[in-house]
C-alpha positions in Angstrom: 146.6 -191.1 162.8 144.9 -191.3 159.3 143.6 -194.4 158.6 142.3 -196.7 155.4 138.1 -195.6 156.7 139.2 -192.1 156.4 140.9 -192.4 152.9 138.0 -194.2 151.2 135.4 -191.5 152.9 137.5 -188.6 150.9 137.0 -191.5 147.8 133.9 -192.2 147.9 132.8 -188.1 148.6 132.7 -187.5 144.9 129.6 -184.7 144.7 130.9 -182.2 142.8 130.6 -178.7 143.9 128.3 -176.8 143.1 128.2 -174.3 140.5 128.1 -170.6 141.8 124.8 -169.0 139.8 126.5 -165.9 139.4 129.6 -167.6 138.1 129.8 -167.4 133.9 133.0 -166.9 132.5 135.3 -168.4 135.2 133.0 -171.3 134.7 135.9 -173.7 134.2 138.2 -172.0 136.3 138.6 -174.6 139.4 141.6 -174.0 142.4 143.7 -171.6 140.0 143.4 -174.0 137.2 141.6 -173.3 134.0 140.1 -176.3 132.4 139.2 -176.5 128.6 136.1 -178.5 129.4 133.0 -178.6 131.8 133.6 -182.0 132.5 137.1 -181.3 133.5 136.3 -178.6 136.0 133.1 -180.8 137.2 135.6 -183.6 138.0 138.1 -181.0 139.6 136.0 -180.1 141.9 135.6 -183.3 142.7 138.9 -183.9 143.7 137.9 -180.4 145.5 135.8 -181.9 147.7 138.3 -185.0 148.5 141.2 -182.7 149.2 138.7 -180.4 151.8 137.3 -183.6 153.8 141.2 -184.9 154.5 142.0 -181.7 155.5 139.2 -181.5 157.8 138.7 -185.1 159.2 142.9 -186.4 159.2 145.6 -184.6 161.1 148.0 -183.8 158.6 150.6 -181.9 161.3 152.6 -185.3 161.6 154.4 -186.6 159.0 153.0 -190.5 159.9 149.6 -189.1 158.9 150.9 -187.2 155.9 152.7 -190.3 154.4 149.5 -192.5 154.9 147.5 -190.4 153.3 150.0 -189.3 150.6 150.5 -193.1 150.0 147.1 -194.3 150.1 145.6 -192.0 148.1 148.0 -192.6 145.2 147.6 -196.6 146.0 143.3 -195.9 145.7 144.2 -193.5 142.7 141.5 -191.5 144.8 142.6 -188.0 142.8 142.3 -187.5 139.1 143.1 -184.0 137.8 145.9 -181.7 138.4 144.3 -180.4 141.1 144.7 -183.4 143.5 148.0 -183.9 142.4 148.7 -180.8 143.3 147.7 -182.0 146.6 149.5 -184.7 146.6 152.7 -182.6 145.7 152.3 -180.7 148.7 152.3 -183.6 151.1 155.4 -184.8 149.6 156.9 -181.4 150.3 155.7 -181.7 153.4 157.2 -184.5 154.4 160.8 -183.2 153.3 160.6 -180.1 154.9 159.8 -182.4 158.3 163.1 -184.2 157.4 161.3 -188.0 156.6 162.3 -190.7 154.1 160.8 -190.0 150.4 162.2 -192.6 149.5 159.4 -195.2 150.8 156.9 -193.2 148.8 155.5 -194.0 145.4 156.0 -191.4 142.6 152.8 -189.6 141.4 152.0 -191.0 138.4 150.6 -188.7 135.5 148.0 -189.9 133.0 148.9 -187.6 130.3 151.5 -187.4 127.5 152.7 -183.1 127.5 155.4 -183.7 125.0 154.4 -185.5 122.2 157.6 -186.8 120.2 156.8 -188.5 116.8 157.6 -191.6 116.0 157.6 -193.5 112.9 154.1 -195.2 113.2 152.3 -191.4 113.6 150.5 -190.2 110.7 151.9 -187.0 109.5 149.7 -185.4 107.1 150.6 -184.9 103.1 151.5 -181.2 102.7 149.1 -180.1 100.3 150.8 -178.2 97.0 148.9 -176.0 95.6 148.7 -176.2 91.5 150.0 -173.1 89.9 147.5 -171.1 88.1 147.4 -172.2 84.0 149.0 -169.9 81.9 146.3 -167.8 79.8 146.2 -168.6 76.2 146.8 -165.5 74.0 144.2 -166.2 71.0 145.9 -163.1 68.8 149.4 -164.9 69.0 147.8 -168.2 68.1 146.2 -166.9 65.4 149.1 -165.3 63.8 151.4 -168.2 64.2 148.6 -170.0 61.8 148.3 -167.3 59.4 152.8 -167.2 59.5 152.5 -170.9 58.8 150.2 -171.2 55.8 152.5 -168.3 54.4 155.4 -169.9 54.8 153.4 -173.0 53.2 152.2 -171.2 50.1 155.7 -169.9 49.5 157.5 -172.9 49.6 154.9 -174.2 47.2 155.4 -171.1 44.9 159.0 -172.0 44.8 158.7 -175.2 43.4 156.3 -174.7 41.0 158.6 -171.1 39.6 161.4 -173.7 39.5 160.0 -176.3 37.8 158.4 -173.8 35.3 162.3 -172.3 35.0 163.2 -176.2 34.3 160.1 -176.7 31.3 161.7 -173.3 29.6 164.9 -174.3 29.6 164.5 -177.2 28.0 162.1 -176.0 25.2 164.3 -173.5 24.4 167.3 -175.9 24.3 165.4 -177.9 21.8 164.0 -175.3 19.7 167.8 -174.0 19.6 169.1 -177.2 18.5 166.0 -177.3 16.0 166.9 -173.9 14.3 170.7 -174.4 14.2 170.2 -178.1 12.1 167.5 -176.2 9.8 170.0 -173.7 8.6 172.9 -176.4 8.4 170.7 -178.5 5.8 170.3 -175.1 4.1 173.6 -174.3 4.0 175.1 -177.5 2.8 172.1 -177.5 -0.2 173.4 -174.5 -1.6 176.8 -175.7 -1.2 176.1 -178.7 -3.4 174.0 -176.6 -5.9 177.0 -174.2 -6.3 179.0 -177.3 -6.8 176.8 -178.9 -9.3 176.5 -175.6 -11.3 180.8 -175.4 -11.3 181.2 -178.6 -12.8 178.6 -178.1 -15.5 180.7 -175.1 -16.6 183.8 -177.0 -16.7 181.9 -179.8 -18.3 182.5 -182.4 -15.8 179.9 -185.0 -15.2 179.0 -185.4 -12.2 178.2 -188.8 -10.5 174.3 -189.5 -9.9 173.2 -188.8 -6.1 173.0 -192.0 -4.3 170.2 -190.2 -2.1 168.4 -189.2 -5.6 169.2 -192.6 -8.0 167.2 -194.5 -4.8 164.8 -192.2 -4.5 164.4 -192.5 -8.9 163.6 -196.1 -9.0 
């Protein structure tokens, strides 16, 4: 019957195997499983060795043996990797194919996480947006908008000064209008007084002194 000695031999036999010289590329390959480090497979084979010295040294053909060592060796944590879980997954098959009790028998517990859900406190990274490329600026347009500009500038400045040149002409010509129509009134109303004089002096009427000319006399 296995027995505690026995366990903590297969413990305590931690040489690792070693390496085959010849063996390169399958390096990390250890029992059928393919490690992603050399410290992984090292410590494998480890568990290699643990797994070969119960096999050799405790009679695992009854099922009180299996269950001690099944259960001791997950109490001692003696196996570490998948491979000697493996192991220990095959006693426990063992034992239910030989019709005992799993219920007596701890669970083998895993010490790694294989589904990682997120949770509020994990840091999820910023997705990074990449800026859109600037728009080239066409120089020929710019320039052309500046030369439309100062055109429409110079025109609007034209305007005003055409229009207030219209306004100066309109308003000399108003007053040189006025000027010339008051200029041949006074002429016409002279002669009409001079024909008037030169009536009554035929008809021998005297005629009252000028206001305009008695003032003017003294």
């Amino acid at each position: 019957m296995a027995n505690d000695k026995e366990i903590k031999k297969a413990d305590n036999n931690t040489e690792p195997v070693k390496d085959n010289p010849v063996e390169t590329d399958n390096s990390l390959d250890v029992g059928g499983f393919l490690f992603k480090t050399k410290e992984d497979a090292d410590k494998a084979r480890v568990d290699a060795r643990k797994i070969e010295y119960l096999e050799s040294h405790v009679k695992l053909n009854s099922l009180a043996n299996i269950k001690t060592v099944y259960t001791k060796s997950i109490q001692n944590k003696v196996f570490g990797t998948p491979l000697g879980w493996s192991f220990l997954s095959f006693l426990r098959r063992q034992v239910m194919i030989q019709g005992g009790d799993l219920s007596d028998m701890p669970n083998i517990e895993l010490k790694h996480i294989y589904t990682h859900t997120t949770s509020p406190d994990d840091y999820v990274p910023k997705e990074i947006v990449k800026e859109k490329p600037k728009k080239k600026t066409n120089h020929n347009f710019l320039k052309y908008s500046l030369f439309v500009n100062i055109f429409l500038v110079i025109l609007v400045i034209c305007m005003f000064l055409i229009a207030a040149s219209n306004n100066s002409t309109t308003v000399l010509n108003y007053k040189e209008t006025i000027t010339d129509e008051y200029e041949a009134w006074e002429e016409e109303l002279t002669e009409r007084e001079k024909a008037v004089k030169e009536k009554e002096k035929e008809l021998g009427i005297e005629s009252k002194p000028d206001f305009n000319t008695s003032s003017q006399s003294q």
